[in-house]
C-alpha positions as CSV (number, residue, x, y, z in Angstrom):
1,X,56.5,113.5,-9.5
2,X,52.8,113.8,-8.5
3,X,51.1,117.5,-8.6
4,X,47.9,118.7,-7.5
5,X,46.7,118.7,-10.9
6,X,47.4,115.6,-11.2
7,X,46.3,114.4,-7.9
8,X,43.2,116.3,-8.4
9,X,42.4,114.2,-11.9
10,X,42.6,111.0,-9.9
11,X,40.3,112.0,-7.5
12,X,38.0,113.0,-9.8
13,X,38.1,110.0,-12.2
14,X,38.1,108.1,-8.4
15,X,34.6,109.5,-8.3
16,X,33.5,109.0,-11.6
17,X,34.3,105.3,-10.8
18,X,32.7,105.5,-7.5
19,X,29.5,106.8,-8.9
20,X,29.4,104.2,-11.5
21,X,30.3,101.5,-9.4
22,X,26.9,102.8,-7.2
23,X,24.9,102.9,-10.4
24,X,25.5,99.2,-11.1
25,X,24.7,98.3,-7.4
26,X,21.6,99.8,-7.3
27,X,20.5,98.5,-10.6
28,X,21.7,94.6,-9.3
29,X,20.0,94.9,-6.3
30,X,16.6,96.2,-8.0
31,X,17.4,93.6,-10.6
32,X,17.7,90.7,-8.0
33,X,14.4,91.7,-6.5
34,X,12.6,91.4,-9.9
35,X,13.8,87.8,-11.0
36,X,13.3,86.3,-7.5
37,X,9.6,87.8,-7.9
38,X,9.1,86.0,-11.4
39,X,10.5,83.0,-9.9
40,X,7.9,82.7,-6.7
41,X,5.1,83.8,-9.6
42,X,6.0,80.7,-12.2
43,X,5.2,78.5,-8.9
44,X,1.6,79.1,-9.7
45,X,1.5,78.0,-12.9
46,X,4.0,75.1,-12.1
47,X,1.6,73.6,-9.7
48,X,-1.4,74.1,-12.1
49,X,0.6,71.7,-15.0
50,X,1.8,69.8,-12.2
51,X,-1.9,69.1,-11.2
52,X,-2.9,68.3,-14.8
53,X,-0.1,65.9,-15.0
54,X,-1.4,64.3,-11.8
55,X,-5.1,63.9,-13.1
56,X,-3.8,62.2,-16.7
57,X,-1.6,59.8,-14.7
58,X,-3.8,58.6,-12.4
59,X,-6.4,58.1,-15.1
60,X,-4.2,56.1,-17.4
61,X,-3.2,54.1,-14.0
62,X,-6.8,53.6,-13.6
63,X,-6.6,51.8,-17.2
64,X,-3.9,49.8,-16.5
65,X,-1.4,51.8,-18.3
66,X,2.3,52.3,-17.5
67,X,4.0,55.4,-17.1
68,X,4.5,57.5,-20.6
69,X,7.8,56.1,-21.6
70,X,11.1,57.4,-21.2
71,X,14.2,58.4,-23.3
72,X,16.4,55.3,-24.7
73,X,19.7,55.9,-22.3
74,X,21.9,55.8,-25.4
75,X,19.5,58.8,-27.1
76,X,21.5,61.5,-28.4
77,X,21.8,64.9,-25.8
78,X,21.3,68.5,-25.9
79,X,23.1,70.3,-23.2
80,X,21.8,74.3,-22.7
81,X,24.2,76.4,-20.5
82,X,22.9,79.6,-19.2
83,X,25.8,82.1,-18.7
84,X,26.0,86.1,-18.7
85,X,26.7,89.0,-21.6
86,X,28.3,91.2,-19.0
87,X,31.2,90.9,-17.1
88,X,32.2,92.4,-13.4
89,X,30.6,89.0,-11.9
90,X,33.4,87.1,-10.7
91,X,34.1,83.8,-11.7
92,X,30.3,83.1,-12.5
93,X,30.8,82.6,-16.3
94,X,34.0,80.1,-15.3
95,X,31.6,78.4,-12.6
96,X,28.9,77.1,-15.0
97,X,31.4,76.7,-18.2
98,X,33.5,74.0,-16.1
99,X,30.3,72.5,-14.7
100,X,28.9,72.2,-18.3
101,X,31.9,71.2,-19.8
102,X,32.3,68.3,-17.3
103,X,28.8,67.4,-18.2
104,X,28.8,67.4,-22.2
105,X,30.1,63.9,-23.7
106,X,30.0,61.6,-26.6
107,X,26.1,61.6,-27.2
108,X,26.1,65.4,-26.9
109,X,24.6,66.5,-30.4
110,X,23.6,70.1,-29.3
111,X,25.2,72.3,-27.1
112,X,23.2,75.8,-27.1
113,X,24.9,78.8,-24.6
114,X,22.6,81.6,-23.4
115,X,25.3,84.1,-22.8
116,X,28.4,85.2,-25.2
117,X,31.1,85.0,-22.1
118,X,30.1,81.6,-21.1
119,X,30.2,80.3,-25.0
120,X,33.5,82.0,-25.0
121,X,34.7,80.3,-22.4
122,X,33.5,76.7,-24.0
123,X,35.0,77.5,-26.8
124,X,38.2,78.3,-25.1
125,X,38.1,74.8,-23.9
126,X,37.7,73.5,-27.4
127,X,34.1,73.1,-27.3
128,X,32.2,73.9,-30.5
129,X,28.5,75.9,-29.8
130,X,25.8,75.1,-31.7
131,X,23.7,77.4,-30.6
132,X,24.3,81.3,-29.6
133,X,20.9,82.9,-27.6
134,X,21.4,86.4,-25.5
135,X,20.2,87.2,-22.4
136,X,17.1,89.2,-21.8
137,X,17.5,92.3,-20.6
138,X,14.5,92.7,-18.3
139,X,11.8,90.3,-16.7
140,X,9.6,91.2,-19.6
141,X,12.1,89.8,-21.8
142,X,11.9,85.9,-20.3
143,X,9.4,85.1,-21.7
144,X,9.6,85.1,-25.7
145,X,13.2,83.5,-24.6
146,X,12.1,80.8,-23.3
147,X,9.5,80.5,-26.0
148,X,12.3,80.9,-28.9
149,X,14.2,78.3,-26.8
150,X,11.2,75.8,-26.9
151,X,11.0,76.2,-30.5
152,X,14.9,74.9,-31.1
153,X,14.2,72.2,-28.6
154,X,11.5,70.9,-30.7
155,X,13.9,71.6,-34.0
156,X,16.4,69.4,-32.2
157,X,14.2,66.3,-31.7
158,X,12.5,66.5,-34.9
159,X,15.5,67.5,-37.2
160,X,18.4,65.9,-35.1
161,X,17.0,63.1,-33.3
162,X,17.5,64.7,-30.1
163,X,16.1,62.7,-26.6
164,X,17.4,64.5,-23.6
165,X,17.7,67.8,-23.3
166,X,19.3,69.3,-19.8
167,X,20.1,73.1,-18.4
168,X,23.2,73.9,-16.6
169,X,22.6,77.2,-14.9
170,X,24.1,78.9,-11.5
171,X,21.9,79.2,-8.6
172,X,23.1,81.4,-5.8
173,X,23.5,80.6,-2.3
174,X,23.7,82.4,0.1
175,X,23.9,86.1,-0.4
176,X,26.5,86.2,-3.7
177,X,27.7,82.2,-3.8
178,X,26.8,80.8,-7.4
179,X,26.8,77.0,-7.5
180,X,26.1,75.4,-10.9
181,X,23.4,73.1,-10.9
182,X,21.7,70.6,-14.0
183,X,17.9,70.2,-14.4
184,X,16.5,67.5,-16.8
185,X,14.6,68.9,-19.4
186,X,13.0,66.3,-21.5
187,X,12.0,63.7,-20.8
188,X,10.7,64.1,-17.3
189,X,12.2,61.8,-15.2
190,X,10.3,58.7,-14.1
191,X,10.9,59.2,-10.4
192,X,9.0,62.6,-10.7
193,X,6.5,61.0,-12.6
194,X,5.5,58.6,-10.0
195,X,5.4,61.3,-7.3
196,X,3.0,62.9,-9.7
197,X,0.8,60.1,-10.3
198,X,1.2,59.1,-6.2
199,X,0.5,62.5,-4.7
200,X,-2.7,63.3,-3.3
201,X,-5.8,64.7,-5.0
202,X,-6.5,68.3,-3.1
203,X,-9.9,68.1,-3.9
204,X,-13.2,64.8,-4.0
205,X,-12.6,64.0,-7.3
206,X,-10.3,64.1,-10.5
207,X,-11.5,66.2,-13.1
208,X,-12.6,65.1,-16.7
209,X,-10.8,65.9,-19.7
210,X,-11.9,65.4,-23.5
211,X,-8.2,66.1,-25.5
212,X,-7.1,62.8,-26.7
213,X,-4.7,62.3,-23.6
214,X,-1.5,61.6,-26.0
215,X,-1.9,65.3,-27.4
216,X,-3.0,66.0,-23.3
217,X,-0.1,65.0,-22.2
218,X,2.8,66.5,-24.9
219,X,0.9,69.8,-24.1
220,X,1.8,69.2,-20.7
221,X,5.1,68.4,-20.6
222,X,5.6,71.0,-23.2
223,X,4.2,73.4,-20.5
224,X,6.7,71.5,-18.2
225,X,9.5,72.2,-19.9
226,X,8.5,75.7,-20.5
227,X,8.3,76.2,-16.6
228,X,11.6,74.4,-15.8
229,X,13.4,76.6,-18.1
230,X,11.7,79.9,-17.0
231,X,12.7,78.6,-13.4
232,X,15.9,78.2,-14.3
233,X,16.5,81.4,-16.1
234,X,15.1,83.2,-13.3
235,X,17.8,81.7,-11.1
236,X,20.4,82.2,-13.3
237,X,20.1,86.2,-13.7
238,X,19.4,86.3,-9.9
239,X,22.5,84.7,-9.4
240,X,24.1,86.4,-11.9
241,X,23.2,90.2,-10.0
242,X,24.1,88.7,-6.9
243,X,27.7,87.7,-7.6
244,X,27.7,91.5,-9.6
245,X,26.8,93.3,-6.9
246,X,28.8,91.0,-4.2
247,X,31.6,92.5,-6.9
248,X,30.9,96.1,-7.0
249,X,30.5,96.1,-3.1
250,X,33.7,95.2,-2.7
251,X,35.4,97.1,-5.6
252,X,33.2,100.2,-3.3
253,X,35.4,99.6,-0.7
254,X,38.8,99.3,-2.6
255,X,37.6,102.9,-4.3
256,X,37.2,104.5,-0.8
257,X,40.1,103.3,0.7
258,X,42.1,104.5,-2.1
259,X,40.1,107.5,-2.4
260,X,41.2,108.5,0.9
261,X,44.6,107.7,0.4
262,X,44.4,110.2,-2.5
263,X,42.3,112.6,-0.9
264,X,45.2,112.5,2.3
265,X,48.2,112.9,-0.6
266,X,46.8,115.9,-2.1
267,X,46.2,117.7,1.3
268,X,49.7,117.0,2.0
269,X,51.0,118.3,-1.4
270,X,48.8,121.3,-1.4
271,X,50.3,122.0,1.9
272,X,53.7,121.6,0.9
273,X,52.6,124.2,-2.2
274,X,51.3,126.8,0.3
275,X,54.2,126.4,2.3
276,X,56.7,126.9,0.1
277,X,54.9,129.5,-1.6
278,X,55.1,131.4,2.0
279,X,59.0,130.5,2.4
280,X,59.0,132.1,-1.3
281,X,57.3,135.0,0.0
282,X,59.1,135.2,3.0
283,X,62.6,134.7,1.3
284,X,61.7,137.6,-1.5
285,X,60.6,140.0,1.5
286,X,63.9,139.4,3.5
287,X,65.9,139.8,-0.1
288,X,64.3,143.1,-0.5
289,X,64.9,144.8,2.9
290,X,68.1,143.8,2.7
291,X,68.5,145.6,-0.5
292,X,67.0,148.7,1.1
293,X,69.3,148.5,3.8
């Protein structure tokens, strides 16, 4: 049988829970903000390498050269998922394990999770990981991320014969909807290197360059990659603090309605208390006058 003891413990624990459940939105929202912000600022630099890539393709078209040659379609795979380390987001980790689970096969030879709920998930499903990374915490952290992750990717094609290496991420949609999406890291694919080679100078003339253009263009596509993955990471902990907060709005509204449904049962049992304490009262008085009587 509730009491108001009781009844008061829930409502304060109801609170407690409330004001964390506030906390986390505020810090999603702010958090959302930030990533999208270091998304639109990589767009800079992205059409910088893009450019460079432009002027080194149209100059070895200019010598007759064909486009820098692509992966052998039977080269061995590297498949990086980006998931989360924290839960209360819905079914994002699920999302993205069942899209990069559909996507890893028999050429797979790495398969590197960003994320311990996601690689538990994979695992779950029988699939070993190769390669554990955690999340950064902030914006500042993206960077030496990707960095570290640029360094494995390298490993992988040196030590492992690695050829294609691809990210499967969550993007969000709409406000809170994360939809899993793949992106081709290495190599670039030859349709975008034909756009690159076919767009249009913005300005009278290509520049000159005097790096042998084979070291020219790895830098490049190392820069590429770097920007693809940074991209992608961005996206991923945007839509990661979307489908949180989507969460913790509606877990808000379960805690108020229930918080008034606990706030209306302790007003009723505290005035059932004061009104039998009266009838006490009451019933003690009448006892005693009709003593005295």
């Amino acid at each position: 049988m509730e009491t108001l003891e009781s009844l008061s413990e829930r409502l304060e624990t109801t609170d407690d829970i409330r004001t964390i459940v506030r906390t986390m939105k505020a810090l999603s929202a702010v958090s959302i903000r930030q990533y999208e912000a270091a998304e639109a600022a990589i767009s800079d630099y992205d059409e910088t390498v893009a450019l460079g890539l432009t002027a080194l393709l149209r100059a070895r078209h200019a010598q007759g050269l064909p486009l820098p040659r692509t992966a052998d379609p039977a080269a061995r795979e590297a498949v990086i998922v980006i998931g989360s380390d924290r839960g209360l987001c819905g079914r994002y980790n699920e999302i993205v394990a069942r899209r990069a689970a559909a996507r890893i096969g028999p050429r797979t030879e790495v398969l590197a999770v960003v994320g311990a709920r996601a690689a538990a998930r994979l695992e779950a499903e029988g699939h070993g990981i190769d390669r554990l990374m955690a999340l950064p915490g902030s914006v500042t952290g993206m960077t030496p991320m990707v960095q570290r992750a640029l360094v494995e990717i390298e490993r992988w094609t040196r030590a492992r014969g690695v050829g294609r290496v691809s990210v499967v991420h969550n993007r969000r949609e709409g406000r809170a909807r994360a939809v899993p999406v793949e992106r081709t890291l290495l190599p670039i694919p030859e349709a975008d290197l034909r756009r690159l080679r076919d767009r249009d100078w913005p300005g009278r003339g290509l520049p000159f360059f005097r790096m042998e253009p084979a070291r020219l263009l790895s830098w490049l596509v190392r820069q590429r990659t770097f920007v693809v993955l940074y991209r992608a990471l961005a996206e991923a902990l945007a839509s990661e603090h979307a489908t949180r907060l989507a969460a913790m709005q509606s877990a808000e509204r379960n805690i108020d309605a229930r918080g008034e449904e606990l706030t209306a049962l302790y007003r009723r049992k505290r005035q059932e208390t004061i009104t039998r304490e009266l009838l006490d009262v009451v019933a003690g008085f009448e006892a005693v006058g009709g003593a005295e009587e």
